[in-house]
C-alpha positions as CSV (number, residue, x, y, z in Angstrom):
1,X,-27.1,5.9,44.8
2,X,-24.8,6.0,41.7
3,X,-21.3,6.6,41.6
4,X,-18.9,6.5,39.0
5,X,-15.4,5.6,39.4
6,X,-12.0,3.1,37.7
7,X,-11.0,0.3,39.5
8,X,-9.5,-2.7,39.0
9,X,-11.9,-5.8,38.8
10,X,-11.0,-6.7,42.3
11,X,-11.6,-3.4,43.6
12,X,-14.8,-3.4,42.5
13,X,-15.9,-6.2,44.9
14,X,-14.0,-4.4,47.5
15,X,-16.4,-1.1,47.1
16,X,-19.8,-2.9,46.8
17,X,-18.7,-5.0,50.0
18,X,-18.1,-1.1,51.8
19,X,-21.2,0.3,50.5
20,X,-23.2,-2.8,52.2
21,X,-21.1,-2.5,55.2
22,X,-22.2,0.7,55.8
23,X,-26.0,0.1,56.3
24,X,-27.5,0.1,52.7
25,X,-30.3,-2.9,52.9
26,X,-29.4,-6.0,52.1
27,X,-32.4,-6.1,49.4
28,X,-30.4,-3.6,47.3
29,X,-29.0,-5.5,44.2
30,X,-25.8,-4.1,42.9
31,X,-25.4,-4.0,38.7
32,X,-22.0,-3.6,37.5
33,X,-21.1,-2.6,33.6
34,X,-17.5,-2.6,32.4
35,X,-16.8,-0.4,29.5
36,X,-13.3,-1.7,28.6
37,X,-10.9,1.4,28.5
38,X,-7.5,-0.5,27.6
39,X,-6.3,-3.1,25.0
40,X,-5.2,-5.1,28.4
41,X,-7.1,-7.7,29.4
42,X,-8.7,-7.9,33.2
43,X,-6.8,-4.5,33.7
44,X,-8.6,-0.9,33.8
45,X,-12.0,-1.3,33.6
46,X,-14.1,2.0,34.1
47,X,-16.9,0.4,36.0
48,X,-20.7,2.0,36.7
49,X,-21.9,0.7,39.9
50,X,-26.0,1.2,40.3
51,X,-27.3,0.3,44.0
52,X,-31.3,0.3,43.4
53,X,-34.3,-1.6,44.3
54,X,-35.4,-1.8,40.6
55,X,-38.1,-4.9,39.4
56,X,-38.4,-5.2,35.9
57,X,-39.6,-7.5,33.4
58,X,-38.0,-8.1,29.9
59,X,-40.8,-8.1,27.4
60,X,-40.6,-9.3,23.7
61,X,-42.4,-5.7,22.8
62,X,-41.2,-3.2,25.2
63,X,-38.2,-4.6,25.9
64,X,-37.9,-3.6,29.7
65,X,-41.5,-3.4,31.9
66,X,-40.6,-1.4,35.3
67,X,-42.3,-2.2,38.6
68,X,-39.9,0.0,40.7
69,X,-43.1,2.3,41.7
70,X,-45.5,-0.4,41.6
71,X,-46.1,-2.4,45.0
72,X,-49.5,-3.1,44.3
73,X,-49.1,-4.2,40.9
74,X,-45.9,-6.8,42.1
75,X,-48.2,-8.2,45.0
76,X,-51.2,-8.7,42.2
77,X,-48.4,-10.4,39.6
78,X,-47.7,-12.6,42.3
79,X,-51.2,-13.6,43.4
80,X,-52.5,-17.4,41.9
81,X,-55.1,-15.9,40.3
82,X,-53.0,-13.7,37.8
83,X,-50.5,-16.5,37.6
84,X,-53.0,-18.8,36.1
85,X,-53.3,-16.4,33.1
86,X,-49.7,-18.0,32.2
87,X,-51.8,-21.0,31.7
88,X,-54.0,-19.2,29.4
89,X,-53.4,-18.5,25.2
90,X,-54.1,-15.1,24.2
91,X,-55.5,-16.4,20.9
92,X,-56.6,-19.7,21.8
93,X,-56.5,-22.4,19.2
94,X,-54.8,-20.0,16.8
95,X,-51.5,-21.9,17.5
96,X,-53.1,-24.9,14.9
97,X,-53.1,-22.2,12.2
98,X,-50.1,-20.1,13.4
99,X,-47.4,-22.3,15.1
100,X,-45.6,-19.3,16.5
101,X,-49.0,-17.8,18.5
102,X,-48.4,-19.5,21.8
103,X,-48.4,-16.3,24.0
104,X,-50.6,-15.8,26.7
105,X,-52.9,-13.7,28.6
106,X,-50.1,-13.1,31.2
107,X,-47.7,-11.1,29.1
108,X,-50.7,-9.3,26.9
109,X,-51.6,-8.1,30.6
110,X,-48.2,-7.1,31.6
111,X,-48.1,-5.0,28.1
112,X,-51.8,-3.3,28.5
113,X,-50.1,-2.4,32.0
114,X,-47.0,-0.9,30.5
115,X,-49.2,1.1,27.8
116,X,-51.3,2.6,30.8
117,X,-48.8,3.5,32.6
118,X,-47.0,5.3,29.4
119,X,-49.9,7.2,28.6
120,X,-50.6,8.5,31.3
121,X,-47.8,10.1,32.0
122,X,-47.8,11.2,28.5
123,X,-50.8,13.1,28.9
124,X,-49.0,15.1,31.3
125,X,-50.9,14.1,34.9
126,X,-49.4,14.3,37.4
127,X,-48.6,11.2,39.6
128,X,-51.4,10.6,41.6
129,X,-53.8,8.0,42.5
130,X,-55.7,7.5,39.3
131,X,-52.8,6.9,37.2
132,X,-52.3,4.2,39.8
133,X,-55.7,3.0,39.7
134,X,-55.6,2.7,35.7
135,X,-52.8,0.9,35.8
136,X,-53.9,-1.6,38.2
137,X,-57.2,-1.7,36.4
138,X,-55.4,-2.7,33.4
139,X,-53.4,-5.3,34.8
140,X,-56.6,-6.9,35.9
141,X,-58.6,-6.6,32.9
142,X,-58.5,-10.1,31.6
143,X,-58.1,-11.5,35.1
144,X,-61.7,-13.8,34.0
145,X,-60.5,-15.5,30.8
146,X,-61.7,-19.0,30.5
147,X,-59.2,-21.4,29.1
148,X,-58.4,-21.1,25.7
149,X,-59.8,-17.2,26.2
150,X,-62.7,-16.4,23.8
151,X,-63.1,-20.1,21.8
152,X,-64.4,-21.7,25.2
153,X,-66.3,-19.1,27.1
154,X,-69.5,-19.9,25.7
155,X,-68.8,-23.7,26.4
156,X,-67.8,-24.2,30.0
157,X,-69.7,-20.8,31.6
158,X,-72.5,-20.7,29.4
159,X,-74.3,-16.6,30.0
160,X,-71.4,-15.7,31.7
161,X,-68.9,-13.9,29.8
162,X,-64.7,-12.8,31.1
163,X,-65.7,-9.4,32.1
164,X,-68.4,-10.9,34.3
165,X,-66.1,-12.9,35.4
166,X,-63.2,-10.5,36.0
167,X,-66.3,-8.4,38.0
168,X,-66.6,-11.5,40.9
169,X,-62.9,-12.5,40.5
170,X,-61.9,-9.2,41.7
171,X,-64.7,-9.0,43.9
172,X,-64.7,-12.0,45.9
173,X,-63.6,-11.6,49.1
174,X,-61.6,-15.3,49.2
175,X,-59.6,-14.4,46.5
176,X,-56.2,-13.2,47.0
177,X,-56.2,-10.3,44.2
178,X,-59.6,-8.7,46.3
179,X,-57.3,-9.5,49.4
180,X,-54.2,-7.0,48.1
181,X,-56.8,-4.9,46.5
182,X,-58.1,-4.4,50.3
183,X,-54.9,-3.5,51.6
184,X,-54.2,-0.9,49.5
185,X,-55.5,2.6,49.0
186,X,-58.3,1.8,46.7
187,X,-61.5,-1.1,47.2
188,X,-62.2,-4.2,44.6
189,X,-65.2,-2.4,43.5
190,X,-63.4,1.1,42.3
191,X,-61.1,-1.4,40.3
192,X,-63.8,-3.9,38.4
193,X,-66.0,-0.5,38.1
194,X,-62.9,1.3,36.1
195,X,-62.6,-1.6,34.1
196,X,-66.3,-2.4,32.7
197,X,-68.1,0.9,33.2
198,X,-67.8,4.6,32.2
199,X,-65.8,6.7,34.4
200,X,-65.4,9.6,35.8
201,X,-63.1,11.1,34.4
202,X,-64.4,9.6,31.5
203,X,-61.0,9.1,30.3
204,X,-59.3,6.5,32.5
205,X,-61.9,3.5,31.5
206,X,-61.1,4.8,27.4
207,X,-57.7,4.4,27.8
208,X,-58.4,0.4,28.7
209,X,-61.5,-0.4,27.4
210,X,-62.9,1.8,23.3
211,X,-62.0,1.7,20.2
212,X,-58.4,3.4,20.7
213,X,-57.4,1.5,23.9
214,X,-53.9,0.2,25.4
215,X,-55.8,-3.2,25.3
216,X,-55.8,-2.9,21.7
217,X,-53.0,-1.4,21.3
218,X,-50.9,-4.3,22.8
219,X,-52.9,-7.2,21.5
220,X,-52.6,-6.0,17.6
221,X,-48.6,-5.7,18.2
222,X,-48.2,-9.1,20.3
223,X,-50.1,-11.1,17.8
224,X,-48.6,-9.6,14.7
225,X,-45.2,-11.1,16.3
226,X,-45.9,-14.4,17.7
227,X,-48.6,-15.0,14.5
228,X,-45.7,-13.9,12.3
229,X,-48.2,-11.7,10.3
230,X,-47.0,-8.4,10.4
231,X,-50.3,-6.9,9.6
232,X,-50.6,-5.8,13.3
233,X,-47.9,-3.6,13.0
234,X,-48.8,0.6,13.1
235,X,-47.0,3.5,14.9
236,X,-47.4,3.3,18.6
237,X,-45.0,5.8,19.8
238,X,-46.5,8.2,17.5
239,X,-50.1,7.2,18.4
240,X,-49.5,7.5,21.8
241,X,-47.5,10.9,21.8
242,X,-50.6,12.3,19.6
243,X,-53.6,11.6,22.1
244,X,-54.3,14.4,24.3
245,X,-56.9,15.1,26.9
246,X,-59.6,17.6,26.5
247,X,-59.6,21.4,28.0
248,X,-62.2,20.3,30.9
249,X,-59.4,16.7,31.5
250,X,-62.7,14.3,30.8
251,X,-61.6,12.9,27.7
252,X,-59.2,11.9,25.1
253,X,-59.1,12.9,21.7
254,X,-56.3,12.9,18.9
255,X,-54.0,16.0,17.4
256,X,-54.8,16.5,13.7
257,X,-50.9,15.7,13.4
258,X,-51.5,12.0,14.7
259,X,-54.7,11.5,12.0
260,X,-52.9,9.2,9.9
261,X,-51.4,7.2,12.7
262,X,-54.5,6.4,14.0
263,X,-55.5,5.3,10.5
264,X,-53.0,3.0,10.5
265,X,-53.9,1.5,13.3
266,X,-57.7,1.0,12.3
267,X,-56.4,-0.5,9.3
268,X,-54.5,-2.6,11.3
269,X,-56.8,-4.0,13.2
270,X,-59.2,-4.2,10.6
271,X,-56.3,-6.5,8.7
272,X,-55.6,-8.9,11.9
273,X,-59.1,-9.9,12.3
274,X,-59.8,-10.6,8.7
275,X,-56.6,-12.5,8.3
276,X,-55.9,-14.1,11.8
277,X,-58.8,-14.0,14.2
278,X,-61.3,-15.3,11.7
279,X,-59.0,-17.5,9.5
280,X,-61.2,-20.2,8.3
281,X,-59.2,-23.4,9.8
282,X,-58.5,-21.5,13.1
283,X,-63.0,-20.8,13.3
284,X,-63.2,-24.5,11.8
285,X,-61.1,-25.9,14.6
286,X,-63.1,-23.5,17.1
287,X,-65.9,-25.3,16.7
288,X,-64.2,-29.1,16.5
289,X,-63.2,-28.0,20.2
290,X,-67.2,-26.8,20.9
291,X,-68.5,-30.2,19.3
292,X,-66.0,-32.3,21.3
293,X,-67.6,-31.1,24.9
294,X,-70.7,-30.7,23.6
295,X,-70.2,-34.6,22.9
296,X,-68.5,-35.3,26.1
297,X,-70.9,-33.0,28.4
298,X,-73.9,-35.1,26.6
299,X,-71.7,-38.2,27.3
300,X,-71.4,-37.2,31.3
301,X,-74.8,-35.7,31.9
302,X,-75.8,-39.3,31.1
303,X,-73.5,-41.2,32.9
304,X,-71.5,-42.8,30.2
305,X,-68.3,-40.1,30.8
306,X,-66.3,-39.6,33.7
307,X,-65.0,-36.2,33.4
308,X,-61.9,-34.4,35.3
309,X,-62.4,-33.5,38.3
310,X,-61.9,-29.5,37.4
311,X,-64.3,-30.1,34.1
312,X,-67.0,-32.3,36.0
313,X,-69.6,-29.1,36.5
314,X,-69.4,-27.2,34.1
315,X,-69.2,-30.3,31.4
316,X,-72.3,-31.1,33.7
317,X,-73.7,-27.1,33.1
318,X,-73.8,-26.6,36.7
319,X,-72.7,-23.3,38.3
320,X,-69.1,-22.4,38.9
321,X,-67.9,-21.0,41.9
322,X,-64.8,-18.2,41.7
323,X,-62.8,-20.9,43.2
324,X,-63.7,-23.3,40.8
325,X,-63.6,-21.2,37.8
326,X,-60.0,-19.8,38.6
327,X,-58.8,-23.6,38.7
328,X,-59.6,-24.0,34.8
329,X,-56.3,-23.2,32.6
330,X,-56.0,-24.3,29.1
331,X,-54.0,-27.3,30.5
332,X,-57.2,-28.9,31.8
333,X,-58.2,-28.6,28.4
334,X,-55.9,-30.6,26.9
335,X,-55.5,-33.3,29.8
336,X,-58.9,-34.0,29.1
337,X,-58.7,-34.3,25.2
338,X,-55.4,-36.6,25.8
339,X,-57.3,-38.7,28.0
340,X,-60.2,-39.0,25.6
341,X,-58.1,-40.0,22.9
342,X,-57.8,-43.2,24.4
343,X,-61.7,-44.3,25.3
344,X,-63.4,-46.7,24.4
345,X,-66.0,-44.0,23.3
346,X,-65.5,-44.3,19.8
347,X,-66.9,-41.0,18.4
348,X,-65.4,-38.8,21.5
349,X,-61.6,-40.9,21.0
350,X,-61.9,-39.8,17.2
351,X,-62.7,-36.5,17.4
352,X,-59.7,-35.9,19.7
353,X,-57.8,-37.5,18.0
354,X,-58.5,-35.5,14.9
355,X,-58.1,-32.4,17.1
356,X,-54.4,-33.5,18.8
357,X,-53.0,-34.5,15.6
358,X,-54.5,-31.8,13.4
359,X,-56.9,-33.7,11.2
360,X,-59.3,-30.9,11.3
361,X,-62.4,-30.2,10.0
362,X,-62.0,-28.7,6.7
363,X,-63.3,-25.5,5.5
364,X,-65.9,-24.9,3.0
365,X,-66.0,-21.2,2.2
366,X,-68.5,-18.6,0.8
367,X,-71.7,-20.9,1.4
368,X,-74.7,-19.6,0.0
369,X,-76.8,-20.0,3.6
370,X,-80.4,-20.7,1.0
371,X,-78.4,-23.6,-0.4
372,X,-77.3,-24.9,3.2
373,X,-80.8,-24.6,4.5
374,X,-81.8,-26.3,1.1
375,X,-79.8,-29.2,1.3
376,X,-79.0,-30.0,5.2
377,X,-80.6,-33.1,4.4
378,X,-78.6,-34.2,1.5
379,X,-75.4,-32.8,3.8
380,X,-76.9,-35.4,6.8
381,X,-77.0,-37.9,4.9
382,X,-73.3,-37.7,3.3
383,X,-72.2,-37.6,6.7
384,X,-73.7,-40.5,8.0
385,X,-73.1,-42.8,4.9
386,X,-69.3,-42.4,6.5
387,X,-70.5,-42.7,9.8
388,X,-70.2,-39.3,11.3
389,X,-72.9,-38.1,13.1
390,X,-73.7,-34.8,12.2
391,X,-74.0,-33.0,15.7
392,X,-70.6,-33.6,16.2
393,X,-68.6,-33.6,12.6
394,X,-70.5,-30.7,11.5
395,X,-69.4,-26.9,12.1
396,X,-71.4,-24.0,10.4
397,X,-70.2,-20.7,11.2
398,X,-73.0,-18.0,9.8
399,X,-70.9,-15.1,8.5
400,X,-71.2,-11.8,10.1
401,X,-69.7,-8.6,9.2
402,X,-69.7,-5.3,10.9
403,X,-67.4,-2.0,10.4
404,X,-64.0,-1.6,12.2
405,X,-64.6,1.4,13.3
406,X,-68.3,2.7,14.7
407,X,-68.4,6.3,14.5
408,X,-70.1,9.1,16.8
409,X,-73.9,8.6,16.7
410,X,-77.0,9.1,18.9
411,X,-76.3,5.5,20.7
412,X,-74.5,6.1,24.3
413,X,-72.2,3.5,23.5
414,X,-70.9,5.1,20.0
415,X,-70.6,7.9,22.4
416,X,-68.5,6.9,24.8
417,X,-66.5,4.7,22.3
418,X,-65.6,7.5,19.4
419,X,-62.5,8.3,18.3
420,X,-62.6,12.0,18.6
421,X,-59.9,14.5,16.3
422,X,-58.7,17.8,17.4
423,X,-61.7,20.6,16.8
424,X,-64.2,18.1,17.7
425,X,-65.3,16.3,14.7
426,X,-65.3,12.1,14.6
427,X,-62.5,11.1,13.1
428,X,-64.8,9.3,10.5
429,X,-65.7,13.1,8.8
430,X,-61.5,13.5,8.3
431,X,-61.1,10.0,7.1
432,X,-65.0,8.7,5.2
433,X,-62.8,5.9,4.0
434,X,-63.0,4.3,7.3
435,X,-66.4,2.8,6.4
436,X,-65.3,0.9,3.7
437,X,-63.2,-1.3,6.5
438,X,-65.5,-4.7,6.8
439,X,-64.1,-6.9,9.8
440,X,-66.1,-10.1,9.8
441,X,-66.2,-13.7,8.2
442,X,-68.0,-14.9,5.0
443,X,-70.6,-18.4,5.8
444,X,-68.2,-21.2,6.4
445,X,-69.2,-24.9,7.0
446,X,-66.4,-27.5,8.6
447,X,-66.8,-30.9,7.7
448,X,-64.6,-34.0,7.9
449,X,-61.9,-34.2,4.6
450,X,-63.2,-37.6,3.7
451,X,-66.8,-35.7,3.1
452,X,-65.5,-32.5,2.0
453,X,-66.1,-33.1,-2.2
454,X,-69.3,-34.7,-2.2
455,X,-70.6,-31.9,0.4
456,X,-69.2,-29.3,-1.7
457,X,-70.4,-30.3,-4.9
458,X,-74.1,-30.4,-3.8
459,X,-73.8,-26.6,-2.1
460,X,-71.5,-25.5,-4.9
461,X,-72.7,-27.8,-8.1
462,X,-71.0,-24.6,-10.3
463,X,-67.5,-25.9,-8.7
464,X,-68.0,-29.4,-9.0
């Protein structure tokens, strides 16, 4: 119901209390806005009154997020399990490097849901069921991150990755996301499929999971802000508004007219990994974080540590159950290192130490890997003459490269995962460039500052 009228300011009470006196439910919220219409003050107000059953969320990116459609999606936002993802950085221990990147898994979700939802109905379909199912699908998507998302996974669930895990959170009957799954039109299983396996239509798992996805698309924007880099930054609206679906509705590809959007987004992304996901200190102090469990899971396993309760397992590599895993938040992380800090443990207290007050492990950059392997020795030895043991003061980070973009080829995955421009072709034969765009890290070693020099001048004698 809207109605426009001018009253006074008291009036205005007067008409919302006759509108709820005459049956409109009492969950109805009632939004006035004054346009002042006279120099007067407190007299004629022209006043807008909405009566509406509107839920929306006020997001750093998007400014407003609606739910007003969305049951489902309010019921899963509620649910402990998405909660939890508050407890969760997006980029993990990037906040050492980039003070500002303290957001988290819960509002990149919320954003991958808004994008869904945008294109979709920008690709003209009509309101039905799968542009519900996307959404929700997107919501969920990162539903299994361990704490401190990608830095940790490999040391607390060892072989088990967050899409496995987003597969049995969703899927576990004793959670309550499966239970509000179960209640609505769709089953847990339709949901986790969507998310982690080709579709049919193919299109609804490329909008949230390829190489042009509303994953991406949120995670590049959120992180250029909070990181303060605005490499991140490309033309969403415009790359949105320029991805159509095919004649047969299967798939997705991009108007000639968007080309150079989409460019810019590739280069985007190929900017924010080379400059802020693989930023030396921020892979240095990734593995600082690895080395301390690995010290303090060594530590338990023989009895000398006695772990939080919610680290106690998987410090001790035993099995997680859904329950257990959805317990871990970054919080337990960091409750553990503060209470490390303090033991009489002398090599776990000083590496947490190092890592809570940002005495880091400094980088040594563009190692020649034959003059690592050559001198790992000399490097042990340096180490231990200041009495750091070399399992745990020691990071090495073997540089890897790959392209930012993987174009059309006779691998199913390239398949499924190609950008594809209006007449057919890859968008790699309108824009060859494109292969030029390495995203990856050179060989890096992390060793403690008071070794840093001596280390360096036996791998790099030509710097010395």
């Amino acid at each position: 119901m809207l109605l426009y009228f001018s009253v006074s300011t008291k009036g205005i009470l007067t008409a919302k209390n006759e509108f709820l006196l005459n049956g409109l439910p009492d969950w109805y919220s009632a939004t006035v806005v004054f346009a002042t219409l006279s120099v007067e003050r407190f007299i004629n107000y022209n006043a807008v009154i909405y009566f509406m059953a509107e839920k929306v969320i006020r997001d750093p990116l998007y400014g407003f997020i609606s739910l007003e459609k969305d049951e489902l999606a309010l019921k899963l936002i509620d649910t402990p399990e998405f909660q939890r993802l508050k407890h969760i950085r997006q980029l993990g221990v990037s906040f050492m490097t980039y003070p500002g990147a303290n957001h988290t898994r819960f509002s990149h979700s919320l954003g991958v849901y808004h994008l869904s939802q945008k294109l979709y109905d920008l690709l003209g379909r009509k309101d039905d069921s799968n542009g519900e199912k996307v959404s929700i699908a997107a919501l969920l998507h990162d539903i299994g991150h361990s704490p401190l998302s990608h830095a940790f996974e490999s040391v607390l669930t060892p072989g088990i990755n967050h899409e496995e895990w987003t597969k049995r959170i969703i899927n576990d009957s004793a959670t309550t996301i499966n239970e509000e799954i179960r209640k609505s039109i769709f089953t847990p299983k339709e949901i986790s499929d969507l998310i982690i396996k080709p579709s049919n239509p193919a299109f609804l798992h490329t909008m949230i999971s390829s190489q042009l996805d509303v994953d991406r698309f949120d995670f590049l924007q959120r992180d250029s802000l909070f990181t303060g880099n605005p490499s991140g930054k490309f033309d969403i609206k415009r790359v949105l508004r320029t991805l159509q679906l095919s004649d047969a509705e299967d798939d997705l590809y991009v108007q000639t007219k968007g080309l150079h959007s989409v460019e810019g987004y590739l280069i985007s992304r190929y900017h924010m990994y080379n400059q802020v996901y693989m930023h030396p200190t921020t892979v240095c102090c990734e593995g600082l974080l690895r080395n301390i469990f690995k010290l303090a899971s060594d530590l338990a396993k023989n009895g000398d540590l006695n772990p939080p309760v919610t680290l106690e397992k998987a410090l001790k590599h035993e099995t997680l159950s859904v329950n257990e895993f959805v317990q871990l938040t970054d919080n337990d992380v960091f409750y553990a290192l503060g209470l490390w800090k303090n033991t009489r443990l002398m090599e776990l207290n000083d590496l947490c130490r190092r890592l809570l007050t940002r005495k880091l492990l400094k980088p040594i950059k563009n190692v020649n890997i034959k003059n690592y392997f050559n001198n790992r020795d000399n490097i042990k030895n340096i180490l231990e003459l200041k009495g750091f043991s070399p399992d745990y003061y020691l990071v090495w980070i073997e540089g890897s490269e790959k392209i930012a973009y993987n174009p059309y080829s006779p691998d199913p995955v390239d398949q499924l995962n190609a950008i594809i421009v209006e007449g057919n072709k890859d968008i790699s034969e309108k824009l060859p460039n494109l292969k030029y765009l390495g995203i990856g890290t050179e060989n890096i070693m992390g060793v403690p500052e008071e070794c840093k020099d001596d280390i360096k001048g036996i791998l790099m004698p030509e710097n010395k």
